[in-house]
C-alpha angles and dihedrals in degrees: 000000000000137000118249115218121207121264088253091047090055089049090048094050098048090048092056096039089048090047088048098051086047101054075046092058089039093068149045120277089211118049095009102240131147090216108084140343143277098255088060101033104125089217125109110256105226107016134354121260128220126226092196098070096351104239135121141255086055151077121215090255086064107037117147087204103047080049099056086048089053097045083045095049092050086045089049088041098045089047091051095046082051096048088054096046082056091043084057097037085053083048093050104050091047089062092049092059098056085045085056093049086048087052096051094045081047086053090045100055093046099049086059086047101057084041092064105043105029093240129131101206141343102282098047077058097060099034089054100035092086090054089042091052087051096055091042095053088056099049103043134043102233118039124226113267118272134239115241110238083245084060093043094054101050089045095056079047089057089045094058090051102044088047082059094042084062097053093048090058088041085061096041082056089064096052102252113143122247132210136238093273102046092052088048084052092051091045092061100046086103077059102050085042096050090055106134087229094054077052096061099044086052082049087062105248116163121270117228126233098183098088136080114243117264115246 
């Protein structure tokens, strides 16, 4: 038994199935555009094939392969960035440990310092060089030889520098970074200690008190 469809049905129907065959035959069995036909459509028949390794079932932009060598060049990339970061860290620590010889043989000569002429820092020294003349003067008949105020001027300079030095190297100690110029400013402190004014004044030359301080 079948159904029997009106005459306008039937009409209907023929109308939508012949349409339907003609937009198949307008357009490419392959890709699916309306374009162009089968027999001219550029794409592989059965299955895509790629021109990164050569092989089917893929295009490039998908290409296990292509994908593997990229994965492999950012492991090699990110290995040697690391390499180079240790390269720098083994740099770095073995220029903290000659800063912190530098340092010692610093503490050391301070501590005799100290030793030889009772003061506990730099500035105990100047404040209290004025009061020490005085007394010397006093007790015994020549007095030590004097600073000019020029002298006394750059060596309350180098004073300043070499009190910032140490807290440069305070600050490298615990580990802050430092930049380009504070290192260069810790490299010349033998410089600024070998002044031969900052020789005078560990030689034990009078400090003068009759000058203003320097900005």
């Amino acid at each position: 038994a079948y159904i029997q469809l009106p005459p306008s049905r039937k009409s209907s129907l023929h109308s939508t199935m012949a349409f339907a065959s003609d937009s198949a035959m307008a357009c490419c069995s392959r890709c699916g555009s309306d374009a162009h036909m089968a027999a001219s459509c550029l794409k592989p028949f059965f299955r895509p094939v790629c021109r990164g390794c050569g092989r089917l079932g893929h295009d490039e932009a998908r290409c296990p392969q292509k994908r593997r060598e990229g994965a492999a060049a950012r492991q090699a990339e990110w290995e040697a960035g690391r390499d180079a970061w240790q390269a720098r860290k083994e740099a770095w620590e073995l220029r903290k440990e000659a800063w912190e010889v530098r340092r010692a043989a610093w503490e050391a000569k301070q501590a005799a310092r100290e030793t030889r002429f009772g003061s506990k820092d730099i500035d105990a020294l100047s404040d209290s060089a004025a009061s020490a003349t005085t007394a010397a003067t006093v007790a015994e008949p020549a007095a030590p030889p004097m600073l000019s105020v020029i002298e006394e001027k750059e060596a309350r300079k180098l004073e300043r520098k070499l009190r910032d030095v140490v807290q440069l190297e305070d600050k490298a100690a615990r580990g802050e970074t430092l930049d380009a110029l504070q290192l260069a400013k810790i490299g010349r402190r033998g410089d600024l200690e070998g002044a031969l004014v900052m020789q005078k004044v560990r030689a034990g030359y009078g400090r003068r008190s009759d000058i203003t301080a320097g900005p």
